[in-house]
GUROMAR-173563 format. One record per residue (C-alpha): x, y, z. Coordinates in steps of 0.5 Angstrom, whole numbers, padded with zeros to 4 digits, always signed. Example, Ala and Ser with C-alpha at 12.3 -4.5 7.8 and 13.67 -1.06 7.14 Angstrom:
2
+0025-0009+0016/+0027-0002+0014/
***
This chain:
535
+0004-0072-0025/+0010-0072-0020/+0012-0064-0019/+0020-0062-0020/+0022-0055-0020/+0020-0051-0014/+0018-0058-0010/+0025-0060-0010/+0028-0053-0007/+0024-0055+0000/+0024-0062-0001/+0031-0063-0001/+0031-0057+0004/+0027-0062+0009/+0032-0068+0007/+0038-0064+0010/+0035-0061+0016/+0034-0068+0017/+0041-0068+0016/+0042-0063+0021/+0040-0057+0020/+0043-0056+0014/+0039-0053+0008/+0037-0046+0011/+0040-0043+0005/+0047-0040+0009/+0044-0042+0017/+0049-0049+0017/+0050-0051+0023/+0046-0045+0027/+0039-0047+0031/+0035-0048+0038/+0030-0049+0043/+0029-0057+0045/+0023-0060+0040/+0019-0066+0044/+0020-0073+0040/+0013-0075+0036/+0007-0076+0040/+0006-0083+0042/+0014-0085+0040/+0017-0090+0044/+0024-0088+0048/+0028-0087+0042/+0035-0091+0043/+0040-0087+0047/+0045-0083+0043/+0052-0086+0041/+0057-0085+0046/+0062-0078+0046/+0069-0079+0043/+0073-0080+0049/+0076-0075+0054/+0079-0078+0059/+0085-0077+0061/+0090-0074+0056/+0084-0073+0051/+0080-0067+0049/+0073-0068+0046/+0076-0068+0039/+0080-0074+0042/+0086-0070+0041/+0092-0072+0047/+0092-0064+0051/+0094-0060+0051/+0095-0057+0045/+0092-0059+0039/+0095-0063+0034/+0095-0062+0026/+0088-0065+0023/+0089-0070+0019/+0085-0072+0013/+0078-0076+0012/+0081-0083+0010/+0079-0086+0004/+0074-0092+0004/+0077-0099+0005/+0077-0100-0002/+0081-0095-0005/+0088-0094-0006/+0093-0089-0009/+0091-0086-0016/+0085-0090-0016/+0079-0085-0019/+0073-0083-0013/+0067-0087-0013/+0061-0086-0018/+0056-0080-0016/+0050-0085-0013/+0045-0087-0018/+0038-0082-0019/+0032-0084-0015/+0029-0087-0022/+0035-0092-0021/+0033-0094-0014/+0025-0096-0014/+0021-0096-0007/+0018-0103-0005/+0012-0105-0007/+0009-0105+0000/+0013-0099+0002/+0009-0095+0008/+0005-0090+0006/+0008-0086+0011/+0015-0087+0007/+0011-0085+0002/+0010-0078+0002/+0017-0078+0006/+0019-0080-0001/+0015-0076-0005/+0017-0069-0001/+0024-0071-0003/+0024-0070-0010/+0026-0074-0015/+0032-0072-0014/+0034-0075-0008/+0035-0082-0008/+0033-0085-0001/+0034-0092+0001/+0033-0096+0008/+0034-0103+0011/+0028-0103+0014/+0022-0099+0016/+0016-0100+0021/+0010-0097+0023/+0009-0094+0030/+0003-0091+0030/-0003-0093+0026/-0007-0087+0027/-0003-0081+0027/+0002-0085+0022/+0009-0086+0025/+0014-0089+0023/+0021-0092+0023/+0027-0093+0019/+0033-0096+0021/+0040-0095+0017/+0037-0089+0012/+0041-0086+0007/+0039-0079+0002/+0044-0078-0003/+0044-0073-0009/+0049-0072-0013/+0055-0073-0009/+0052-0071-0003/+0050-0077+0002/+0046-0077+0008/+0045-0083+0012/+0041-0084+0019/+0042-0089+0023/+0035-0089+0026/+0029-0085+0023/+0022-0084+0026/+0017-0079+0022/+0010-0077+0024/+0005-0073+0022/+0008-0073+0014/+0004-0069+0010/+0005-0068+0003/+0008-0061+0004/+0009-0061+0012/+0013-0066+0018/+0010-0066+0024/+0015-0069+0027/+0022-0072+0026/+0027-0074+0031/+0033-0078+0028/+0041-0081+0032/+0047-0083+0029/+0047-0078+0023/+0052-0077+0018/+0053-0072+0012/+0058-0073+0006/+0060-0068+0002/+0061-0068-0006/+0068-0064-0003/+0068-0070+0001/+0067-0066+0008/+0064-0070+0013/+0059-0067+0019/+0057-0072+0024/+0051-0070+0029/+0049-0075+0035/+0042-0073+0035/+0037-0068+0032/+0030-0066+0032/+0024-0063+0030/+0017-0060+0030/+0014-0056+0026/+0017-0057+0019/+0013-0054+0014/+0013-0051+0006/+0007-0049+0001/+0007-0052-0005/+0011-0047-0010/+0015-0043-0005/+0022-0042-0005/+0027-0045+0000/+0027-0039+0005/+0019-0039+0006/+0022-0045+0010/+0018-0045+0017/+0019-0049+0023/+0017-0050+0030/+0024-0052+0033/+0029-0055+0031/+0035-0059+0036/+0042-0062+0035/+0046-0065+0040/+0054-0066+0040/+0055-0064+0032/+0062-0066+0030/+0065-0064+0022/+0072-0067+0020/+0077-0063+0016/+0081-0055+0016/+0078-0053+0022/+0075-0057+0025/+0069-0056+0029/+0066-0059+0035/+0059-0057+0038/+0056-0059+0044/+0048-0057+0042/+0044-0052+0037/+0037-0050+0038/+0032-0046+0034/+0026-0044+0035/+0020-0040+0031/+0024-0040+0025/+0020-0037+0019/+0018-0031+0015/+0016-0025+0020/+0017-0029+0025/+0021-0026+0031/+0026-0033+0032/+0031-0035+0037/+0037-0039+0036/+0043-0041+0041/+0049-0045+0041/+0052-0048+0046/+0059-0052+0047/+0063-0049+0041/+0070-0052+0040/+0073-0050+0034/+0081-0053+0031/+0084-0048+0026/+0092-0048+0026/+0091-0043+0019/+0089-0038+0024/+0096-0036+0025/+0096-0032+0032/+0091-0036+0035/+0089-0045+0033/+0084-0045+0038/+0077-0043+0040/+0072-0044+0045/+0065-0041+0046/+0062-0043+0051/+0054-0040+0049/+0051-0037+0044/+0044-0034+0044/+0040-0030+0039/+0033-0028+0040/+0027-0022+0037/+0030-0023+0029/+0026-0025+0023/+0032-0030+0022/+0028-0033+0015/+0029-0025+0012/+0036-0024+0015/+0039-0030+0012/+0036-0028+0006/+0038-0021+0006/+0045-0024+0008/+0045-0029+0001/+0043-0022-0002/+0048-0017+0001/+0042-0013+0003/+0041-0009+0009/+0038-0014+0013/+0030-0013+0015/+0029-0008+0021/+0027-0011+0028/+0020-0010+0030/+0020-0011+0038/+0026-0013+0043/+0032-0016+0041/+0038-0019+0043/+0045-0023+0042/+0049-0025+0047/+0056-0029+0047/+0060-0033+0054/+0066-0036+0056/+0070-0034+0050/+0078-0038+0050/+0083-0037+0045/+0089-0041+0045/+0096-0042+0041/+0098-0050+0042/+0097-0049+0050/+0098-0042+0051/+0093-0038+0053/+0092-0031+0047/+0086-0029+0049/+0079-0029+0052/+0072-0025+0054/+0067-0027+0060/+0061-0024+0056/+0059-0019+0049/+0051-0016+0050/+0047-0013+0044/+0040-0011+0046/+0036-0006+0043/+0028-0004+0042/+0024-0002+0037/+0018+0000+0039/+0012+0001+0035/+0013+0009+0036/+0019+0014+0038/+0025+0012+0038/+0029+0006+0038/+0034+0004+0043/+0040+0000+0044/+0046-0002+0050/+0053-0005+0048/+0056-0009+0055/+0063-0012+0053/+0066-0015+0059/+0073-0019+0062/+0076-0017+0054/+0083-0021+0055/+0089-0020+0051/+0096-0024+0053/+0102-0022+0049/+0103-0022+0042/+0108-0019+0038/+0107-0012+0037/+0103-0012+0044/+0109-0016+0047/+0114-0009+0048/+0109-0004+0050/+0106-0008+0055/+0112-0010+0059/+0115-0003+0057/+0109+0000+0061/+0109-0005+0066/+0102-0008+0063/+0102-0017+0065/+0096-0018+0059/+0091-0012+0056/+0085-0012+0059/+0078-0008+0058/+0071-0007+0058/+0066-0003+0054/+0059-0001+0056/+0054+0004+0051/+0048+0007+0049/+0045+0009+0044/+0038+0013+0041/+0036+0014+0034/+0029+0018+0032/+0029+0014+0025/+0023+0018+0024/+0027+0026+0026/+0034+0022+0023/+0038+0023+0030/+0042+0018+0033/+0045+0021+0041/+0050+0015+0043/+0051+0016+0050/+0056+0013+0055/+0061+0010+0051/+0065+0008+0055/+0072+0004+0054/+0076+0002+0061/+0083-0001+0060/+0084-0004+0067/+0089+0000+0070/+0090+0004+0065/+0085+0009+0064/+0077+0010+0062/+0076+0013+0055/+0068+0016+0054/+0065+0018+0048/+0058+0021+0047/+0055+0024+0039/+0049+0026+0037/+0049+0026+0029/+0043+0029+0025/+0041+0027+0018/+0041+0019+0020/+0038+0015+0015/+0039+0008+0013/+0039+0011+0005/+0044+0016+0007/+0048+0010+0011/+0048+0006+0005/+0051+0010+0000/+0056+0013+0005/+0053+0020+0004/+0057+0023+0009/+0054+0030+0006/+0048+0029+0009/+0051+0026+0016/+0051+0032+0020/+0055+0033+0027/+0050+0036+0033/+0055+0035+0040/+0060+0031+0041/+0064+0030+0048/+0070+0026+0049/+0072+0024+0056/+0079+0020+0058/+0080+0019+0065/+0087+0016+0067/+0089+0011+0072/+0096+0010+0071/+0097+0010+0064/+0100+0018+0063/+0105+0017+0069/+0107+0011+0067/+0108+0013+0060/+0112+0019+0063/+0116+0015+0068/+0118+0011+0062/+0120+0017+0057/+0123+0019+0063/+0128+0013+0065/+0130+0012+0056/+0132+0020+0055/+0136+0021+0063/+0130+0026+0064/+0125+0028+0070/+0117+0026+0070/+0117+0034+0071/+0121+0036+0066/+0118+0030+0061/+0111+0034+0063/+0113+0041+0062/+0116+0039+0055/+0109+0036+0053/+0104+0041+0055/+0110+0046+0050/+0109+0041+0044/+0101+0042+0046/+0102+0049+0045/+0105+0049+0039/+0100+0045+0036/+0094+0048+0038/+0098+0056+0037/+0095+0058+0031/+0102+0060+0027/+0105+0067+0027/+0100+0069+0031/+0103+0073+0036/+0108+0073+0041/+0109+0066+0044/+0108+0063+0038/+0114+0062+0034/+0121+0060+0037/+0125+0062+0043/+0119+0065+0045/+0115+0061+0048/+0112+0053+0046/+0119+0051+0044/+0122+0054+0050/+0117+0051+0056/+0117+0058+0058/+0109+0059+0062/+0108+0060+0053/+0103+0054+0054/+0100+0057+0060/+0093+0058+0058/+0094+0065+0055/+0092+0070+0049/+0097+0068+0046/+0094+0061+0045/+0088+0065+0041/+0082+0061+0039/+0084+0055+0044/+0086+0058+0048/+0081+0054+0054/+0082+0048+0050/+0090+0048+0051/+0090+0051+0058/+0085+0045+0060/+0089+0040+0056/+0096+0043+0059/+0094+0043+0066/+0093+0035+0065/+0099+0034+0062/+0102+0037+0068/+0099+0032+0072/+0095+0038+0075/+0088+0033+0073/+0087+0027+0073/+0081+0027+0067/+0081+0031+0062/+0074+0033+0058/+0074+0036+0051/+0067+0039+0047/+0065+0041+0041/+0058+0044+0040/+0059+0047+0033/+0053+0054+0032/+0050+0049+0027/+0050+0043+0025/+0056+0041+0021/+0056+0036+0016/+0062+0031+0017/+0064+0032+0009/+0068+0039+0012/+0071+0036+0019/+0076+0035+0015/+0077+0041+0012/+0075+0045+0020/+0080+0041+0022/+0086+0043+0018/+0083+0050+0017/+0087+0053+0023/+0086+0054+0030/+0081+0060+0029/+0077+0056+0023/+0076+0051+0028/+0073+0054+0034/+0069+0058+0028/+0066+0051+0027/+0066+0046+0032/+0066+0051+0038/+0070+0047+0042/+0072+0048+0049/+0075+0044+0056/+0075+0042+0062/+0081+0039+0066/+0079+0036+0073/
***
């Protein structure tokens, strides 16, 4: 009795991985590590040329430099305008298998599913005794779905497992009538229980070379690998060669990636969690994600780039787990909205890099992010370092910001020509001098840090408005006064790094920072414990 159900879900799961990776509920397109063909199989053909790229030509075949607009799939020979879509394939019960079919092909068939129509021209044993075979112009089709592969080589085929397959000259149609083309793929290790859901999927390694989809946007990939892809099974993903055409963009129509690599994570549970919107399942040893060599681009003009993004963290058995962000050659050209402060401050493009650290103590609920660091090139360094108490994930998952509680914080920004510049620019539009620009800033300073009808240089004609030595650090800045002497002696071009701290007596729960820094001067020194340094 031929078993329907859950036997399909990981049935038809296999016949789409044969396709190109496609069946891992929302992994579409992702994989990794290199799968060696099967044991005994003789040199498989080489792989169907690449689109031209000669000179003038892109690898979509696209005349550069800049992308033109995609045009959609043609129709088949045979249509015409008003002519109604060809009919959905007919059920496998239409089609039934030869007589004298391969029992290789017949187990192939049956993991299938009787959902799933497969057809061939020819298939031929390879190896008797590990039970290889071949076929050649193979199709799968469900619904409106098709798969056909021009050569098909399965060994080890069991009744819920493939040991291995390795497949060229594939082609996925979509009931949308998308279409995704895949050179080459392989795989080792493809294997399901019997009555288990599709995301209990696993598989050894899986590889696709130059994959191809047609449409809006249009997506070139030079190679995908997975590796170690199962429930609880730390696996590794990376992509290589990602061209991406998108006009619907809008500021940018093209993409270009030249790496990206994702290794330590239990890739069955985070797609699942994904497909759920669950919190994802946390690491249990080192991980890392890294992106290279990223350009975008707007017909032939540069937009954007980034020389490389790192994500690493460790999640030992015991103590406290660690991360490090590296964020490298962020480039960003002129756009609208970017375009005047930039040629206001004198800036050819914004440029930037971002480095951090992090420690969290799930068991005591504290996380320190240390080092965060944000350097804009030419410009200045902007530094950041928090603790926080009361970190759990329930209390991050329902936005508790009651029981999220601030320990320390530091902020840090050390100029390196941003101010001057600014400076100098307000000065040239008002017909005024840098120092009369800096006198009248570290005023406003003043008169915003001076707790209101609190003294004698804190009103009108006295002192902040006036520029008169009111913002000089003394009594009458009350409780900040520290903060503003520190901050003014920047604003006069007296330092060229300004630091300012918060260690509040207690823990203060982040619900009241809003209502501490609302509360006055006085009141926000209460909480926060605020003080400074210039240098």
């Amino acid at each position: 009795m031929q078993r329907r159900g859950t036997r399909w879900v990981w049935g038809a799961a296999a016949a789409w991985l044969l396709a190109g990776g496609l069946a891992f509920g929302g992994l579409a397109g992702t994989a990794l590590a290199q799968a060696k063909p099967p044991p005994e199989d003789p040199p498989a053909a080489a792989p169907p040329p690449a689109p031209p790229t000669g000179p003038g030509l892109d690898k979509f075949g696209e005349p550069l430099p800049g992308p033109k607009p995609f045009a959609a799939p043609a129709p088949p020979p045979s249509a015409s305008p008003g002519t109604p879509p060809p009919a959905a394939p007919p059920p496998a019960a239409a089609v039934p298998p030869p007589a004298d079919e391969l029992p290789a092909v017949a187990r192939f068939r049956a993991l299938l599913g009787a959902d799933v129509a497969l057809a061939y021209r020819s298939a031929a044993p390879i190896d008797p005794a590990t039970g290889s075979v071949r076929l050649l112009g193979a199709t799968m089709a469900r619904g409106g779905s098709t798969t056909a592969v021009e050569e098909l080589t399965l060994d080890g085929m069991g009744e819920d497992r493939i040991a291995a397959a390795s497949a060229r000259d594939i082609t996925v149609t979509g009931a949308d009538a998308s279409v995704t083309r895949m050179a080459r793929l392989e795989l080792r290790g493809l294997a399901a229980p019997r009555g288990a859901p599709a995301e209990a999927l696993a598989l050894d390694s899986l590889r696709i070379e130059a994959l191809t989809t047609e449409g809006d946007p249009q997506v070139a990939i030079a190679e995908i690998a997975i590796e170690d892809y199962g429930a609880g099974r730390p696996g590794r993903v990376t992509v290589a060669g990602i061209d991406v055409l998108a006009p619907q963009l809008g500021l940018v129509d093209r993409v270009r990636i030249g790496r990206v690599a994702l290794r330590g994570l239990d890739l069955a549970a985070t797609i699942g969690a994904m497909g759920t919107q669950s919190a994802p399942p946390r690491a249990t040893a080192a991980w890392a994600l890294e992106v290279e060599e990223v350009a975008a681009t707007a017909g032939d003009a540069p937009a954007g780039s980034l020389g490389a993004l790192r994500l690493q963290g460790d999640a030992p058995g015991s103590g406290p787990e660690t991360g490090r962000v590296a964020l490298r050659e962020l480039r960003l050209e002129p756009f609208p909205g970017l375009a005047d402060w930039l040629q206001r401050f004198g800036y050819p493009a914004l440029v930037a890099d971002l480095t951090a650290e992090t420690r969290y103590d799930r068991a005591a609920g504290r996380l320190e992010i240390g080092s965060l660091s944000l350097a804009g090139r030419e410009m200045g360094v902007l530094g950041l370092s928090l603790t926080l108490d009361g970190v759990t994930p329930e209390a991050a998952e329902s936005q508790d910001w009651e029981q999220l509680r601030l320990v320390a914080l530091s902020l840090r920004y050390l100029d390196q020509s941003l101010y001057g510049r600014a400076v100098r620019d307000e000065a040239r539009r008002r017909r005024l001098t840098e120092a009369r620009i800096r006198e009248q800033w570290s005023s406003q300073a003043a008169a915003a840090l001076t707790q209101p009808g609190g003294g004698p240089g804190s009103g009108p004609g006295g002192g902040p408005g006036s520029g008169q030595g009111a913002g000089r650090g003394g009594p009458q800045a009350g409780a900040l006064g520290p903060v503003l002497a520190a901050v003014q002696r920047f604003l006069r071009g007296e330092a060229k790094e300004l630091e300012v701290t918060a260690r509040p007596a207690r823990p203060l729960p982040l619900g009241q920072l809003p209502l501490a820094l609302m509360g006055g001067p006085a009141e926000m020194q209460r909480l926060l414990g605020l003080g400074a340094t210039a240098r």
